[in-house]
DRENMAR-174859 format. One line per 4 residues: number of its first residue (from 1); their letters; for each residue x, y, z of N, C-alpha, C. Coordinates in steps of 0.05 Angstrom, whole numbers. Example, Ala and Ser with C-alpha at 12.3 -4.5 7.8 and 13.67 -1.06 7.14 Angstrom:
1	as	264:-114:156:246:-90:156:264:-66:156; 257:-45:142:273:-21:143:258:1:157
END
This chain:
1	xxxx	-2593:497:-1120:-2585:522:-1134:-2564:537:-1116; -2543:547:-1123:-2520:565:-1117:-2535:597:-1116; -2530:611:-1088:-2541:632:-1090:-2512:648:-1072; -2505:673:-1100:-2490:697:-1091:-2500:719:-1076
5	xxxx	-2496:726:-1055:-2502:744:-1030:-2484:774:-1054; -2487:783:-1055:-2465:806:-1068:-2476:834:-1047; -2450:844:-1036:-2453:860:-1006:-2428:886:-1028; -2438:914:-1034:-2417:937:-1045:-2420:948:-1021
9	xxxx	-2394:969:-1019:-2383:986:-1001:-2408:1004:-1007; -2414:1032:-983:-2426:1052:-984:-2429:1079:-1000; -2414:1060:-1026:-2409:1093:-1045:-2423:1084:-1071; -2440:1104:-1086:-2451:1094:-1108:-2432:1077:-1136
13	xxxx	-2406:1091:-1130:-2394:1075:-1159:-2381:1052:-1151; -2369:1040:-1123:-2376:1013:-1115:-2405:997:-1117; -2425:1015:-1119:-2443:993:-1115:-2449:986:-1149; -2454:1013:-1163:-2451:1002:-1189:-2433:988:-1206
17	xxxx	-2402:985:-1193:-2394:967:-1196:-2391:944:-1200; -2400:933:-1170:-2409:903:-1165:-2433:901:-1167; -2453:920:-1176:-2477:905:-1188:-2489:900:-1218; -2467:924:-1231:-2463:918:-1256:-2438:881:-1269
21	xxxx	-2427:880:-1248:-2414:850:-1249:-2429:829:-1242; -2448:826:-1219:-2471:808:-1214:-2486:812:-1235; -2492:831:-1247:-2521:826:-1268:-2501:812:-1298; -2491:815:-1295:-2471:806:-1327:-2456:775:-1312
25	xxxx	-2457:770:-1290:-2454:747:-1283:-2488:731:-1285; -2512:743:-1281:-2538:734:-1277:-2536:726:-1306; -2536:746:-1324:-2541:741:-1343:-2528:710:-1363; -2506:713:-1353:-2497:691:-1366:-2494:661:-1353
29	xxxx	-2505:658:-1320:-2508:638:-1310:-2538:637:-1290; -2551:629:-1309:-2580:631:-1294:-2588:610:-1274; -2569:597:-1272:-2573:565:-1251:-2563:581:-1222; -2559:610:-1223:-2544:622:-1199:-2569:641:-1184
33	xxxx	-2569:644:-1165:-2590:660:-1147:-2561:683:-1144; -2570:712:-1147:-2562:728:-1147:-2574:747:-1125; -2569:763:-1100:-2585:767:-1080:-2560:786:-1072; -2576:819:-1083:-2562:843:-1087:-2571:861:-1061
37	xxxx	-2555:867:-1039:-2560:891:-1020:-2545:905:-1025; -2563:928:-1018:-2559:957:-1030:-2548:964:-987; -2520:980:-988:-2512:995:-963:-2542:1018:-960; -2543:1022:-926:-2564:1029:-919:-2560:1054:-931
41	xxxx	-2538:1070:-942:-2536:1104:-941:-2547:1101:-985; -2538:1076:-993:-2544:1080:-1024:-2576:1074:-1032; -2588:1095:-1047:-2612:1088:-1060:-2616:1085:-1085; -2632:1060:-1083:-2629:1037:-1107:-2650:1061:-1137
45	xxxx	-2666:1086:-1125:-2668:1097:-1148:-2650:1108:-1160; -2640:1125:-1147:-2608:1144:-1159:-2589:1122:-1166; -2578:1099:-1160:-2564:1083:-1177:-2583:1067:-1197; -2597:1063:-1202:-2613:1060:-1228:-2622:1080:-1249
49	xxxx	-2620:1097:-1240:-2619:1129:-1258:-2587:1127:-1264; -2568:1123:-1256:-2544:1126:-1273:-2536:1089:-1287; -2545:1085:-1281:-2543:1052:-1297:-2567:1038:-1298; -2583:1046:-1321:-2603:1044:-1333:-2608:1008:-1337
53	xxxx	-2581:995:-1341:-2591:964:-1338:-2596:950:-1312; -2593:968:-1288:-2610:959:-1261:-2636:969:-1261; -2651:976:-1280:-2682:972:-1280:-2693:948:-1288; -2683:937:-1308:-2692:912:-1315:-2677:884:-1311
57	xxxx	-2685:868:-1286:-2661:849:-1274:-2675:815:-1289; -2657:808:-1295:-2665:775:-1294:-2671:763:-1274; -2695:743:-1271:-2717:731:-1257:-2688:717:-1242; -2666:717:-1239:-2643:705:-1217:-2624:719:-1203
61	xxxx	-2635:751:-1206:-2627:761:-1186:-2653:786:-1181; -2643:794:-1159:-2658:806:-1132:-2647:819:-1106; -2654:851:-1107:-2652:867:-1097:-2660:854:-1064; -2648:845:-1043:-2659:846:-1015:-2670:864:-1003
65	xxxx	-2696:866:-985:-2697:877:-959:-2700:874:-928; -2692:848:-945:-2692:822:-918:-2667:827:-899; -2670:827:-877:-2642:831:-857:-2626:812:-866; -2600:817:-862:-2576:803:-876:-2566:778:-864
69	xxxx	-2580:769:-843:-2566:751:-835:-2585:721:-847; -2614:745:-852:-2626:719:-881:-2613:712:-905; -2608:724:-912:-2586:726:-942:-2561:712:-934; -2551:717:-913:-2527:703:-905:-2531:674:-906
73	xxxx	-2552:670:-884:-2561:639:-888:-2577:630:-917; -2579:640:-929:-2584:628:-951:-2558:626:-978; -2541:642:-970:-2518:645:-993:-2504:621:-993; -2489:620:-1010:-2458:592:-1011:-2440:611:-1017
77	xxxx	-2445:641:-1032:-2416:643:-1030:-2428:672:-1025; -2407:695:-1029:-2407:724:-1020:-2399:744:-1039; -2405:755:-1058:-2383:766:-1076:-2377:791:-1065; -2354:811:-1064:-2352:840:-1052:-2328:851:-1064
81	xxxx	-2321:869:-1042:-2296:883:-1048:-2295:895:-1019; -2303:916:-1009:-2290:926:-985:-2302:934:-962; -2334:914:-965:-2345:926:-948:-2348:896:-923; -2348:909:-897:-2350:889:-879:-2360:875:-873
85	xxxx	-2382:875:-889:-2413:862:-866:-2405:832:-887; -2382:831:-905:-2364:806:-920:-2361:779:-896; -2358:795:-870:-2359:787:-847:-2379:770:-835; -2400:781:-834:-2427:770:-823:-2436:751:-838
89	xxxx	-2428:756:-867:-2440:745:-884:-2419:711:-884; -2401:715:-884:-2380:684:-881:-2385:671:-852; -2395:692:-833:-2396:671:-812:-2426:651:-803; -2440:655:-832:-2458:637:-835:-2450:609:-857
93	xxxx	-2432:607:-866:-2407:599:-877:-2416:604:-911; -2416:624:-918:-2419:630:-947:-2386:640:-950; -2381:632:-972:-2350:633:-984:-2343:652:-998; -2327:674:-991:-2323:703:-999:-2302:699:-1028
97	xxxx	-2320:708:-1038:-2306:714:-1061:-2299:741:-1074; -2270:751:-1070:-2264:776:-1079:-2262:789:-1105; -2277:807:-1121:-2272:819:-1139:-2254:835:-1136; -2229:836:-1156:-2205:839:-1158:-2204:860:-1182
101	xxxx	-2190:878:-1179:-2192:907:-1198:-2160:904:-1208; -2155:900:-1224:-2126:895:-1241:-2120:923:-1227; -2088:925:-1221:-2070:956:-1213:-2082:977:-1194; -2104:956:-1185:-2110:970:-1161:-2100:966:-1128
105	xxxx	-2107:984:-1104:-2090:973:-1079:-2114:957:-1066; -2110:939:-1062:-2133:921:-1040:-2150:930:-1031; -2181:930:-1020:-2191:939:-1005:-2211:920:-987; -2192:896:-989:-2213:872:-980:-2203:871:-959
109	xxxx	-2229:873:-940:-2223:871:-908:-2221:838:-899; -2209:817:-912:-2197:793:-910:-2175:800:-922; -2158:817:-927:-2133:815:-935:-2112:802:-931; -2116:787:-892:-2094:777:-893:-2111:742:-880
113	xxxx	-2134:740:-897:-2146:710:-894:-2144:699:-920; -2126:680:-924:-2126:674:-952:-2134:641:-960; -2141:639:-929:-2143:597:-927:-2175:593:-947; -2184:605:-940:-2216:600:-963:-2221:618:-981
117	xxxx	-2219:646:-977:-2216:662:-996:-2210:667:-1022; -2223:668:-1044:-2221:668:-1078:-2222:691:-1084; -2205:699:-1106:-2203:721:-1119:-2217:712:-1147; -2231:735:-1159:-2231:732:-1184:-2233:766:-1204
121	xxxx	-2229:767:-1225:-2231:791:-1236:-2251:788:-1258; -2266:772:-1274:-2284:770:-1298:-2289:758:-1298; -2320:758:-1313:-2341:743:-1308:-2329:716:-1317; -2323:714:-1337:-2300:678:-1343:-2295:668:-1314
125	xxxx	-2282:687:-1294:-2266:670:-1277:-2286:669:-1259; -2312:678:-1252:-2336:675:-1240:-2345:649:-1251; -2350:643:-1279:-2359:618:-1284:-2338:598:-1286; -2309:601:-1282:-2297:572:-1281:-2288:566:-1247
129	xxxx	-2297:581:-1231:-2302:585:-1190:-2326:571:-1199; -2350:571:-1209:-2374:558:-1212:-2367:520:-1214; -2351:522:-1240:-2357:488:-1248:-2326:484:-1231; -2306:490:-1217:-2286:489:-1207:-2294:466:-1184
133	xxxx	-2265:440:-1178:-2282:420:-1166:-2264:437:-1139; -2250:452:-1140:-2240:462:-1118:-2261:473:-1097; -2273:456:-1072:-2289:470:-1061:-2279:465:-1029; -2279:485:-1019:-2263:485:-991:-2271:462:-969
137	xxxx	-2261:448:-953:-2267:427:-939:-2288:444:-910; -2308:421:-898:-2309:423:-872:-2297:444:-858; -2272:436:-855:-2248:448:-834:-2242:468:-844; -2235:476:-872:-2237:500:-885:-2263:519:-871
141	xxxx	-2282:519:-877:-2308:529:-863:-2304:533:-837; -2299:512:-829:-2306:520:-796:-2278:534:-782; -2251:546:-802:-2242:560:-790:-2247:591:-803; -2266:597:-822:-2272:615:-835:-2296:627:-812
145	xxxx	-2313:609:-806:-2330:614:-785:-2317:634:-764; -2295:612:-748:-2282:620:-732:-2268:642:-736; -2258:654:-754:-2245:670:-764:-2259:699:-759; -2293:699:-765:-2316:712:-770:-2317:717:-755
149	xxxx	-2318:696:-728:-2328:705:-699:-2313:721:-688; -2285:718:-691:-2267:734:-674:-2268:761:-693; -2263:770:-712:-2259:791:-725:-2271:814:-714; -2291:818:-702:-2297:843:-686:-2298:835:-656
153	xxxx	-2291:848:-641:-2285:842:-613:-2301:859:-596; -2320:849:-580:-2339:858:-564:-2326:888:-542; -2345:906:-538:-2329:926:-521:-2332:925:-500; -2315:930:-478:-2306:926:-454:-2309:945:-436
157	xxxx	-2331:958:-432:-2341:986:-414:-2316:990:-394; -2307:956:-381:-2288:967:-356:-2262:976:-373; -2256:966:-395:-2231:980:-410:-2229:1010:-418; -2258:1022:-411:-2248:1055:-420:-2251:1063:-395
161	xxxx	-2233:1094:-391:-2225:1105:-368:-2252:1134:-378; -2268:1133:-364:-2299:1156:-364:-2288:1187:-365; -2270:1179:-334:-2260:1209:-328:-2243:1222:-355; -2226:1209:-375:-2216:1218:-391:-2228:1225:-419
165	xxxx	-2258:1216:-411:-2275:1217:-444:-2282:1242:-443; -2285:1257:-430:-2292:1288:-421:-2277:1300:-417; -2281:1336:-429:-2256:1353:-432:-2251:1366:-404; -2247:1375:-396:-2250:1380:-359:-2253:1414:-370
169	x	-2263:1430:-357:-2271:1463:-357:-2252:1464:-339
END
């Protein structure tokens, strides 16, 4: 079974966004594991009080509370838009797939990764990425990995200057 990790930005009408597109993707492809985290600041009551069809989910998708790097290892692919943890989530090698907003400006923080990276805008183009024999190689992966790993860069205590973090009296 194919299971979608689906990761929204920290604002309620991104998350109802892409979880109103996962459930209308559940609905119409049930051979799909759908595996919805909610950002730590959004609560899954108050976005279910304004979108009344996230109370009642199909038995193939599922709200996480599992740390993400379970979901990560269990995903094949990623669905999002602009939130980063898109990151964490590919460097377990699940395949980011971008929801794409017609006349809108980008907000995918892979903007300029385009070697594995899929766009799609409707649920159609969700299900023909599904039966599509286009599926990225090995080496595809393992530079998407690689890609993952480097993308945030560890901090360097001896690179900040102390005396200047403080305002001097």
């Amino acid at each position: 079974i194919r299971t979608c990790l689906v990761i929204p930005e920290g604002t309620a009408k991104e998350s109802d966004y892409l979880f109103s597109f996962a459930l209308n993707c559940a609905l119409q492809f049930s051979d799909v594991k759908f595996i919805l985290r909610l950002h730590p600041v959004i609560d899954f009551r108050d976005l279910s009080k304004q979108n009344k069809k996230l109370s009642k989910l199909p038995t193939n998708l599922d709200f996480s509370s599992r740390p993400i790097e379970d979901d990560a290892r269990e995903a094949t692919m990623v669905l999002y838009r602009g939130s980063t943890a898109v990151v964490q989530a590919c460097s377990f090698g699940a395949i980011p797939v971008y929801l794409e907003n017609i006349g809108e400006i980008s907000i995918d923080p892979f903007y300029d990764f385009n070697l594995v990276k899929l766009k799609i805008r409707t649920v159609e183009d969700f299900g023909n990425l599904l039966h599509s024999d286009n599926i990225p190689s090995i080496s595809q992966k393992k530079h998407l990995i690689e890609y993952c790993h480097s993308f945030f860069s560890a901090l360097d205590p001896d690179a900040i200057d102390i005396k200047n973090l403080f305002l001097k009296k």
